[in-house]
C-alpha positions in Angstrom: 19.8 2.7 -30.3 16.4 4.4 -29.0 13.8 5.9 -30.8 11.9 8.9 -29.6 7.9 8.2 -29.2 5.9 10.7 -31.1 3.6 10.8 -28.8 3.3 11.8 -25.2 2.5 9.1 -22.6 -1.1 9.1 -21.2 -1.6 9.9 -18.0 -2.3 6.4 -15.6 -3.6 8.9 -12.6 -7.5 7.3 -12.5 -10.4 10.1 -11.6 -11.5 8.5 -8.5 -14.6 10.7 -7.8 -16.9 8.4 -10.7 -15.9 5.3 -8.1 -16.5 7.1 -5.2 -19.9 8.2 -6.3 -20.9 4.3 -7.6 -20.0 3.2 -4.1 -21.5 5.8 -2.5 -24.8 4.7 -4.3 -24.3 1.1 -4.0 -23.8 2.0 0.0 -27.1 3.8 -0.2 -29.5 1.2 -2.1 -28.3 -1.5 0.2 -29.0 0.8 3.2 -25.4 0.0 4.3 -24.7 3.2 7.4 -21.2 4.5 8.3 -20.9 3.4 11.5 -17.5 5.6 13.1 -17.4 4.2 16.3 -16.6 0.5 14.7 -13.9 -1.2 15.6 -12.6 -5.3 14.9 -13.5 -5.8 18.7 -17.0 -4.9 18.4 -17.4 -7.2 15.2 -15.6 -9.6 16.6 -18.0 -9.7 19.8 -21.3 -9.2 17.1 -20.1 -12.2 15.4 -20.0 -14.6 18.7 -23.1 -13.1 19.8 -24.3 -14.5 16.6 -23.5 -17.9 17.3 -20.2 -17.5 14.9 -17.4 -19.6 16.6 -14.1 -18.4 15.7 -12.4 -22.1 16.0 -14.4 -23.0 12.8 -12.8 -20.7 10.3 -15.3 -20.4 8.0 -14.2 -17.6 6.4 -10.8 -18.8 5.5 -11.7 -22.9 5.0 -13.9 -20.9 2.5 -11.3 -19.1 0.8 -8.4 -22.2 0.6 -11.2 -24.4 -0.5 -12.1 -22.3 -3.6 -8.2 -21.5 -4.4 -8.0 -24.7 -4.8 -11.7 -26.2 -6.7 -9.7 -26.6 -9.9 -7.7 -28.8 -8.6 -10.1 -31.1 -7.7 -11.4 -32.1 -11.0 
């Protein structure tokens, strides 16, 4: 047996443009500039330039290590 909702369902479309627009601020407050000739290479050449080796893993050791913090207790 199924019963009929009185109701109509809600639309769960989200209105982006309020997002866009906190971002977009965020971006500018930070002074973070749209760069549109980035690309993974050039970070990836930034980054040893830096000193950043890429045989350290940082990034991820950083990531598996706080997945797993509760577990250490």
């Amino acid at each position: 047996m199924t019963i009929q909702s009185s109701t109509q369902p809600a639309s769960k479309l989200l209105d982006k443009r309020a997002l866009q627009q906190a971002v977009a601020d965020l971006d500018e407050r930070m002074g973070f500039v749209l760069d549109p000739t980035a690309t993974a290479e050039l970070a990836q050449a930034m980054m040893l330039a830096s000193g950043i080796r890429p045989e350290d893993r940082f990034l991820s050791s950083e990531i598996i290590r706080m997945r797993h913090e509760n577990e250490e207790e």
